[in-house]
C-alpha positions, 0 to 999 in steps of 0.5 A: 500500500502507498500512503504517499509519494516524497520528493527527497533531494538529489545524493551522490548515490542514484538510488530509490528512497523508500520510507516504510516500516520494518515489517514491509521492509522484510517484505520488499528485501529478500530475507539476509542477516542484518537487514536492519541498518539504523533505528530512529529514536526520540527521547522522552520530554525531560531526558537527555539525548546524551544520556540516552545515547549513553545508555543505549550503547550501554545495554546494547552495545551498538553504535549510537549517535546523537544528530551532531555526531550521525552528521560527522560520521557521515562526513567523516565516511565520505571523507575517507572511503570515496573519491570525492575529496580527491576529485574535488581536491584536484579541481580545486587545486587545478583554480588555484594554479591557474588562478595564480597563472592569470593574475600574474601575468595580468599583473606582469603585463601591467608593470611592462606596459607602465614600466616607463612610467615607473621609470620616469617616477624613478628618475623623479626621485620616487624610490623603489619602495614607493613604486612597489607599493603602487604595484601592491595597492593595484593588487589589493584593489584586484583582490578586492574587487575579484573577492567580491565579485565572486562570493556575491556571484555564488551567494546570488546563485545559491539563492536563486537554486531551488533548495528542493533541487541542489544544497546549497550551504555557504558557512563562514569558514568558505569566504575565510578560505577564499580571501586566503586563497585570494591574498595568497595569489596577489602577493605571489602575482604581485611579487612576480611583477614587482621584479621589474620594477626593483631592476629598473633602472631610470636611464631606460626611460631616456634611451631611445 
């Protein structure tokens, strides 16, 4: 007997989801040991999770696990027996390089095709010191603006996903990691540029 159609959210395993009672679960599934893989259970009004938790393990000498702890274990199983982190890890790992690609060579061009400007601020009398720090501030300002850009572009999208179709979550720690990342690549980018600049000699800009 059906009693009700639920539409569950998209997992990484394409399986059915079927909700029912043990009793019809023995039904559906051929008859195997250990067929029964959790058990839900609420505590009473006045009675601590984790002293059920406790007590439950105690008696049966099963696995127990509060909310809290069935979310980290899930993690944790994902995490360590599939493939997931190392393909995301690969992809992440592959922006990153080529983000730190892009934006050095945006930054190298970008000193190339004001190095006789530089050069004429040096012969000025403006020290190298102040010249890396104009590199450094058309960095951050970079930085910034990317920074922004991007968290605002996927926080819009996020919301704009229907949450019945992708889940979508964006905890503190992801735009942490992101400026990190970020500040990482202009300070390397922007060290690779700031090369020029420290080599530069003033004559240059007179010659020719």
């Amino acid at each position: 007997v059906i009693g009700g159609i639920a539409e569950t959210k998209p997992t990484f395993q394409n399986v059915p989801t079927i909700y029912t009672t043990y009793s019809r679960a023995i039904g559906f599934a051929p008859a195997n040991r250990r067929t029964l893989s959790m058990i839900l259970v609420k505590a009473a009004p006045g009675v601590s999770v984790t002293e059920l938790r406790d007590r439950i393990a105690r008696e049966t000498d099963l696995a127990v696990y509060t909310p809290h702890d069935f979310a980290w274990t899930t993690i944790t199983y994902w995490m360590t027996q599939t493939g997931i982190p190392i393909n995301f890890g690969i992809a992440i790992a592959l922006g990153f390089l080529v983000g730190v690609a892009i934006a050095g060579q945006m930054f190298y061009n970008f000193t190339l095709d004001n190095l006789k400007y530089f050069g004429a601020m040096k012969a000025m009398g403006a020290t190298t010191p102040r010249l890396l720090g104009l590199v450094a501030l058309q960095g951050a300002v970079a930085g910034v603006l990317g920074l922004g850009l991007g968290l605002g572009v996927t926080s819009i999208v996020g919301l704009a996903i229907p949450g019945d179709k992708l889940a979508f979550k964006m905890t503190w720690h992801i735009p942490v990691i992101a400026a990190a990342a970020v500040i990482f690549i202009v300070v390397a980018s922007s060290l690779f540029s700031m090369r020029r600049v420290v080599q530069l000699d003033p004559s240059e800009v007179f010659q020719g």
